[in-house]
C-alpha positions in Angstrom: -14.1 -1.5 -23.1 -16.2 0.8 -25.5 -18.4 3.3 -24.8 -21.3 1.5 -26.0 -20.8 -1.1 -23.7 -20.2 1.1 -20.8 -23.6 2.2 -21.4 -25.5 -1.4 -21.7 -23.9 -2.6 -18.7 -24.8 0.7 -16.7 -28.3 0.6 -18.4 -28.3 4.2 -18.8 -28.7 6.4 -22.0 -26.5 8.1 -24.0 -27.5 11.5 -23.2 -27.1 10.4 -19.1 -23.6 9.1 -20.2 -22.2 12.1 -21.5 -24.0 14.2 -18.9 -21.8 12.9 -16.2 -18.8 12.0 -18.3 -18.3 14.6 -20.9 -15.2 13.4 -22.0 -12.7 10.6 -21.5 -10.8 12.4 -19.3 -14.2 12.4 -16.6 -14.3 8.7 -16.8 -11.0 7.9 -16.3 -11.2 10.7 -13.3 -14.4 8.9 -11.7 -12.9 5.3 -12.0 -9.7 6.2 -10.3 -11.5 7.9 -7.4 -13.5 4.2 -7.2 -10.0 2.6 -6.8 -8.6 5.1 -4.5 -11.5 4.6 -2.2 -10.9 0.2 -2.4 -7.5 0.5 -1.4 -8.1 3.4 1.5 -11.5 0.7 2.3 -8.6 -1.6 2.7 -6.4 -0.1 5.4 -9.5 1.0 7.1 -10.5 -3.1 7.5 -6.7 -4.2 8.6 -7.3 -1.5 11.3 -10.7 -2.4 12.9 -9.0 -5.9 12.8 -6.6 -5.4 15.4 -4.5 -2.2 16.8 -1.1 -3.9 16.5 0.5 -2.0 13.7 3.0 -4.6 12.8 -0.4 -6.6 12.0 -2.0 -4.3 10.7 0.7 -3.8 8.2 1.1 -7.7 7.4 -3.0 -7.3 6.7 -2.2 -4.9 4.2 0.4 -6.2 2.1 -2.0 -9.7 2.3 -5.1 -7.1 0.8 -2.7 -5.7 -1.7 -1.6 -8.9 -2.6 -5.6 -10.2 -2.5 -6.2 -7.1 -4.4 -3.9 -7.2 -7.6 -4.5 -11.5 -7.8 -8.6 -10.9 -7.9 -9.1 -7.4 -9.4 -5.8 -6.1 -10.8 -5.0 -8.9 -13.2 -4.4 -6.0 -16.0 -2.1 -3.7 -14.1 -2.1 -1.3 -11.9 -4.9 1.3 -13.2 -3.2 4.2 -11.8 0.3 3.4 -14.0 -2.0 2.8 -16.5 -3.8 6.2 -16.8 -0.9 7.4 -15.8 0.8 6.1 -19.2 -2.6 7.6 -21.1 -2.3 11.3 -19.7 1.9 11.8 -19.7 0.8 15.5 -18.9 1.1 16.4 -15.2 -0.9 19.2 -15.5 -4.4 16.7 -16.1 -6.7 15.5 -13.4 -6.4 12.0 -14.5 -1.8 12.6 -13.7 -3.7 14.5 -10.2 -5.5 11.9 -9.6 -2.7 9.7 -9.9 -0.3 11.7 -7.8 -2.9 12.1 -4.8 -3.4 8.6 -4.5 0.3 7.8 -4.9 1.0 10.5 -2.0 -1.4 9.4 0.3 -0.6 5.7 -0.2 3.1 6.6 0.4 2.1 8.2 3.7 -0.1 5.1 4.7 2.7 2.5 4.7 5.4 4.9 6.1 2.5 5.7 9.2 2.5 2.3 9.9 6.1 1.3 9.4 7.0 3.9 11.7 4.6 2.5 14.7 5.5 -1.3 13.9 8.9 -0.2 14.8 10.7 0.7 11.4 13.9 2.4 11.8 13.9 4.3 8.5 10.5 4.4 7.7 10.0 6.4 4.4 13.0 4.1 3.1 10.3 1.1 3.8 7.5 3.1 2.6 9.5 3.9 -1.1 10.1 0.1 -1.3 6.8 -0.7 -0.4 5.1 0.9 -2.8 8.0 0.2 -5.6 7.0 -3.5 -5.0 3.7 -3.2 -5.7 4.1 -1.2 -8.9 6.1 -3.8 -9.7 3.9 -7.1 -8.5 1.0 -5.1 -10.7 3.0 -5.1 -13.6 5.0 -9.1 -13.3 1.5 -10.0 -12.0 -0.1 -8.9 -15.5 3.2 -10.5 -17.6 4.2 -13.4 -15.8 0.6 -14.5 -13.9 -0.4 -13.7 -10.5 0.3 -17.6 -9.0 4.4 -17.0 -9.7 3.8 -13.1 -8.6 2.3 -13.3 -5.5 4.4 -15.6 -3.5 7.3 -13.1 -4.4 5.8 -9.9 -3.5 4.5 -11.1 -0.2 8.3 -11.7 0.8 9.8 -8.9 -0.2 6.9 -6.7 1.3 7.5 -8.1 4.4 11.1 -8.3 4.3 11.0 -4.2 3.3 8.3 -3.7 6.1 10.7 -5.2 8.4 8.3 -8.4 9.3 10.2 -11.1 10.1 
């Protein structure tokens, strides 16, 4: 998507644009603080839906899986900026590694209070199978993805 386009779908000016995106960089910055907040909207709904952290966790990796089939369809957008901004240095690579940290966290939290006996070894796996659901999702189509990644995530959350 183009700049120009950007700009007729957010029905602002130029000038406005630039004022609060100065430079790629910004905009790429702003749109993964958007997706940050979805997925952190998303654990904060699986928990007002019940306080049994074994659930709660199976209502995650059912939004993640919701998530990459309705939205995600291109990839995961923090690989992907990740891919544009190789240094580690830029906000966009900060960006990345904040969400990545604090989605880490998240899934060992509530591995450990379902009952996980190793749960930073479920955590890693966790997240490893969504990077790579994002990315087969995108290649292979989300209907041969998703049945896949919903097993495995269970199977390395320790659900049944």
């Amino acid at each position: 998507m183009g700049v120009d386009r950007i700009i007729a779908e957010a029905g602002v000016t130029r000038a406005t644009f630039y004022r609060h995106f100065p430079g790629k960089e910004d905009l790429v910055e702003a749109y993964l603080g958007v997706e940050d907040a979805v997925i952190r909207g998303a654990f904060d709904r699986a928990r007002e839906l019940t306080d049994d952290p074994g659930r709660v966790l199976e209502l995650v990796i059912e939004g993640l899986a919701d998530d990459v089939s309705r939205l995600h369809t291109r990839g995961c957008p923090f690989i992907n900026a990740a891919a544009e901004y190789p240094d580690p240095e830029s906000n966009v690579r900060r960006a990345v590694a904040g969400h990545r940290e604090w989605f880490r966290s998240e899934l060992e939290a509530l591995a450990e209070a379902a009952g996980s006996t190793d749960a930073p070894t479920a955590a890693g796996q966790l997240v490893l199978l969504r990077d790579a659901a994002m990315v087969g999702g995108y290649l292979d189509g989300w209907d041969r993805v998703r049945p896949a990644f919903v097993e495995a995530a269970r199977r390395a959350a320790g659900l049944g």
